[in-house]
C-alpha positions in Angstrom: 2.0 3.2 -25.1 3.4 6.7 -26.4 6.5 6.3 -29.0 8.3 8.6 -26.8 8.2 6.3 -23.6 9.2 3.4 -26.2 12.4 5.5 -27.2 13.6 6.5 -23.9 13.4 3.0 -22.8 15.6 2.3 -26.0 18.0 5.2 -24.8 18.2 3.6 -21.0 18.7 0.5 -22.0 22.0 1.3 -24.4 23.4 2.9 -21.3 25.5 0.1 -20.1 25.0 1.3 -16.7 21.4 0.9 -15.7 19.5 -1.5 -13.4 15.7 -2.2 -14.8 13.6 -3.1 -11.7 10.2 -4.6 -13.1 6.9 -5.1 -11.9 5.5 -8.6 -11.0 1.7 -7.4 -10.7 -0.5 -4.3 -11.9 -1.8 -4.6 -8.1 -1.1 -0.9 -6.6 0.5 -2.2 -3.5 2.8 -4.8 -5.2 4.2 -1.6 -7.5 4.8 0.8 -4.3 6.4 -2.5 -3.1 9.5 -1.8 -5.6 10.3 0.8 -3.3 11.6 -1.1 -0.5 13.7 -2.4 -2.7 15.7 0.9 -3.9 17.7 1.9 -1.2 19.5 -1.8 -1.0 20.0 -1.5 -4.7 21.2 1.7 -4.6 24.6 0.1 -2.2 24.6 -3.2 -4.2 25.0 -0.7 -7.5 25.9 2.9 -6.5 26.9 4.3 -10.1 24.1 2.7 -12.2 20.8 4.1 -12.7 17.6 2.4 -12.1 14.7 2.3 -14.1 11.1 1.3 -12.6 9.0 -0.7 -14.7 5.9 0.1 -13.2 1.7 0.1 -13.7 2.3 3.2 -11.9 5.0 5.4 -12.7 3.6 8.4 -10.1 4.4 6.3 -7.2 8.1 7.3 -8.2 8.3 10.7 -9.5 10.8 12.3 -7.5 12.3 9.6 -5.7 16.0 10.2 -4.9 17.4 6.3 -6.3 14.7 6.6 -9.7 16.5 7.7 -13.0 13.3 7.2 -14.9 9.7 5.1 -14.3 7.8 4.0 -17.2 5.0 1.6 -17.9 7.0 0.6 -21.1 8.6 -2.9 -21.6 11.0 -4.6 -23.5 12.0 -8.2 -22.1 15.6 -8.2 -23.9 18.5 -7.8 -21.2 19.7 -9.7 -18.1 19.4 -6.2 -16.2 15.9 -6.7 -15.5 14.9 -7.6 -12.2 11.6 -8.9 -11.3 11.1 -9.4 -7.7 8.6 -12.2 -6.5 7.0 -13.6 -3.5 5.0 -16.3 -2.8 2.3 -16.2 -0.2 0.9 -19.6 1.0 -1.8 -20.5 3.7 0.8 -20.6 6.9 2.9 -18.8 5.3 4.9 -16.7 7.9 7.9 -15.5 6.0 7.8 -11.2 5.4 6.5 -11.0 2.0 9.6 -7.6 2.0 12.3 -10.5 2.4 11.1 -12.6 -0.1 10.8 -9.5 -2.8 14.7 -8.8 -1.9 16.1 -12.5 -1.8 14.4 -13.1 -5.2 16.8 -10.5 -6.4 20.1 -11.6 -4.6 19.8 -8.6 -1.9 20.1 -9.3 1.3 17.1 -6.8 3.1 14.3 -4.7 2.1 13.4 -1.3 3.4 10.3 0.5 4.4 8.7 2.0 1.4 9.0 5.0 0.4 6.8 7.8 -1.3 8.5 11.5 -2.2 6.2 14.3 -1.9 6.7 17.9 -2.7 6.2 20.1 -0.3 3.8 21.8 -3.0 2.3 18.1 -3.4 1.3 18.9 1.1 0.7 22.5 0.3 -2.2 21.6 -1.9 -3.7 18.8 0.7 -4.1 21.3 3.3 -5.8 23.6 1.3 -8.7 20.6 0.7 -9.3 19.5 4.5 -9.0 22.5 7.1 -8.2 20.9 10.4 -7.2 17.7 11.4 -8.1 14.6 9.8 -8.6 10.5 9.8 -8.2 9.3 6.2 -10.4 6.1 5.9 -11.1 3.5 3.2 -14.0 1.3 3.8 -13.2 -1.2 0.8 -10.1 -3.8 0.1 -9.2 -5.5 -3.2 -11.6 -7.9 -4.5 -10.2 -9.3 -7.3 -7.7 -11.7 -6.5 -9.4 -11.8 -2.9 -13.0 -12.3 -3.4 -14.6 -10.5 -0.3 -11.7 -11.4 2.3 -10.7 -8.3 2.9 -14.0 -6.9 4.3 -14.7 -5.8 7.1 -18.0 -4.4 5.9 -19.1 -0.7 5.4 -22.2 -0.9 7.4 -19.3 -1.5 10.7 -17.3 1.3 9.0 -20.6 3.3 9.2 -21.6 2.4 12.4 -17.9 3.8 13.8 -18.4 7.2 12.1 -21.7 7.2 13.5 -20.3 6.8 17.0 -17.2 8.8 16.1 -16.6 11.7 19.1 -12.9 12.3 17.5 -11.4 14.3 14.1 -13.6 14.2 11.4 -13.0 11.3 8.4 -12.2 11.6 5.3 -12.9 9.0 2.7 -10.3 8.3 -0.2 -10.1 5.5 -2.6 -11.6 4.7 -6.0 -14.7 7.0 -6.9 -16.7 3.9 -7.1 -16.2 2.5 -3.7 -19.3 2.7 -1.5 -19.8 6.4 0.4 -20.4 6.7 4.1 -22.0 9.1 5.3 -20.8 11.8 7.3 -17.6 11.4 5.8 -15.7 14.3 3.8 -15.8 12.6 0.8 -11.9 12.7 -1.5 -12.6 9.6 -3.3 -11.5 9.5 -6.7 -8.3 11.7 -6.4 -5.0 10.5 -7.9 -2.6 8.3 -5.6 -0.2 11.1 -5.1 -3.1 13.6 -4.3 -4.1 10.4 -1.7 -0.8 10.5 -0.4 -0.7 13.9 0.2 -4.0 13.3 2.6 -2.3 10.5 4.3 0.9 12.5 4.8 -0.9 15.3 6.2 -3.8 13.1 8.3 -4.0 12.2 12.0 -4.1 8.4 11.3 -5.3 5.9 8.5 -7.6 3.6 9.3 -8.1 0.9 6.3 -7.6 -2.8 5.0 -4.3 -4.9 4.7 -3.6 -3.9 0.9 -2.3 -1.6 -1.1 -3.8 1.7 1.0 -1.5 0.1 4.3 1.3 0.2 2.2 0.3 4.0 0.5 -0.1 5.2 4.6 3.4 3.8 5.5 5.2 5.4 2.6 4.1 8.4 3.7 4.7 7.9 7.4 1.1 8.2 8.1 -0.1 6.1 11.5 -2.7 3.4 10.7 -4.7 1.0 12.2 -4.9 -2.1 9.9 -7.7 -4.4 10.0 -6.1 -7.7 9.4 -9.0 -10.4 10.0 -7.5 -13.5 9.2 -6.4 -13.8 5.9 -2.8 -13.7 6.1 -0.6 -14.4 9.3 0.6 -10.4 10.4 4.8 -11.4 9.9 3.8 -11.7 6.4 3.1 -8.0 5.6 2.2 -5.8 8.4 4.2 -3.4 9.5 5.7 -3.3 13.0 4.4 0.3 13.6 1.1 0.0 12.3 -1.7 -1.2 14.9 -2.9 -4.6 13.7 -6.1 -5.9 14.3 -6.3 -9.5 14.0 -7.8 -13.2 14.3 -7.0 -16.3 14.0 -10.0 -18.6 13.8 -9.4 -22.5 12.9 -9.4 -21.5 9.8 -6.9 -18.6 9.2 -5.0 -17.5 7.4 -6.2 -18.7 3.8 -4.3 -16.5 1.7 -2.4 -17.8 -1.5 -0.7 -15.7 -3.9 -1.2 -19.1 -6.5 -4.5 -18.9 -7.4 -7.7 -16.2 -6.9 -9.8 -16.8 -3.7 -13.1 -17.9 -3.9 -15.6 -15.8 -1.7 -16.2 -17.0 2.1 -19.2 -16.9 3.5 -19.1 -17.1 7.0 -15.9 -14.3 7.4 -15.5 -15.6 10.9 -12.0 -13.6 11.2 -13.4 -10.4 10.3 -16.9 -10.9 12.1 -14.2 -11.1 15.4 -13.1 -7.4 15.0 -15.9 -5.3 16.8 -16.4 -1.6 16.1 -15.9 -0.9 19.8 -12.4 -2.8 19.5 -11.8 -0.4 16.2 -12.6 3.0 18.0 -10.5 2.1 21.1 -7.6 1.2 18.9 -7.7 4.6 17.0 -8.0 6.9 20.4 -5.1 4.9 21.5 -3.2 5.6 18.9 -4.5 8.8 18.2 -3.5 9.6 22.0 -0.4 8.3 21.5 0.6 10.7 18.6 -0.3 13.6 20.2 2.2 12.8 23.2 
């Protein structure tokens, strides 16, 4: 970590007036998550200054209630707050209500990503026309393989596709369809520039869901069963889901081992997936 980044912590944190709002993961989509949590604290404190303490401090450059984001940390004054949630099999509690009652506030709101309209300008310039973002791959970490719907169904969409062309984003060493205008690799505000400018997103539940929503980007979500929809989906989005015997199995207490038979996501069919995005592709354009 840069001794600068270490002395401007020092500097915020001798200002009696400043909120620290700290990260509970290095997960992209838990980070972005802090967001929702701005505007609330913004009322509950409205001459302080908040500080994000964040894996990813671009997710809040320019953002109207951010003084300052930094990766830095110094655990040594009761003006840090760490939201948590807790995510258990059945769970059916909104993931956004827990972050905020962990922290004494009362609700959470959408998040939130500020672009410049320079940040747009240059997005344009890479995809003439319009556009579907897409992102054929989830986290597989903490989730093994239950995200996946499986590229070769990804595939077998764009192959069908009639519609806008795609677009791939996500990490440069995620699979690549073909027949896809390939953007993988770009930095998550260049991403979010795509996904601010695109006709829809059409993705995983993850950290990409939440990227489209902060942008206001239209999505269709493929849920599978993993975790019940109240949990973390968002009421605009169109959710694609199932509920074998066996769903949901998430748990935010300990990583998932890797299913085999993915009957939840085997349910989803690729003709169910192109109808829902020319419905909601339709519906945009009204």
């Amino acid at each position: 970590m840069p001794l600068l980044e270490h002395i401007s912590l020092l500097f915020w944190m001798l200002r009696p007036r400043t909120i620290f709002l700290r990260r509970s993961s290095r997960a992209m989509g838990d980070n972005l998550l802090l967001s929702t949590l701005l505007p609330a604290l913004r009322l509950r404190f409205p001459r302080h200054r908040i500080v994000v303490e964040t894996a990813f401090p671009e997710l809040f450059r320019h953002h109207p209630h951010v003084a300052w984001a930094t990766r830095a940390h110094w655990s040594t004054t009761s003006r840090h707050l760490k939201p948590r949630y807790r995510v258990l099999p059945g769970e059916k509690h909104s993931l956004y209500t827990q972050l905020a009652h962990s922290i004494g506030l009362d609700s959470a709101s959408p998040p939130q990503l500020t672009l410049l309209p320079r940040e747009r300008e240059a997005a344009r310039r890479r995809v003439d026309g319009t556009y579907i973002c897409l992102c054929p791959v989830g986290k597989r970490g903490f989730c093994s393989n239950r995200k996946e719907w499986g590229c070769d169904r990804f595939q077998e969409l764009v192959d069908q596709w009639d519609g806008p062309k795609f677009v791939q984003i996500g990490s440069p060493v995620d699979p690549l369809l073909k027949r896809v205008h390939d953007l993988r690799g770009l930095s998550l505000r260049e991403s979010a520039a795509l996904l601010a400018n695109a006709s829809a997103f059409l993705g995983l539940e993850g950290g990409l869901m939440h990227l489209a929503k902060a942008v206001e980007c239209p999505a269709v979500i493929l849920y599978g069963g993993l975790v019940a929809r109240e949990v973390s989906a968002y009421p605009d989005h169109v959710v694609l889901a199932s509920t074998p015997s066996c769903a949901p199995c998430f748990s935010s207490e300990f990583p998932l081992e890797p299913c085999e038979g993915m009957e939840c996501m085997r349910a989803i069919s690729v003709e169910q997936v192109a109808a829902a995005l020319r419905k909601l592709l339709d519906a945009c354009t009204k």
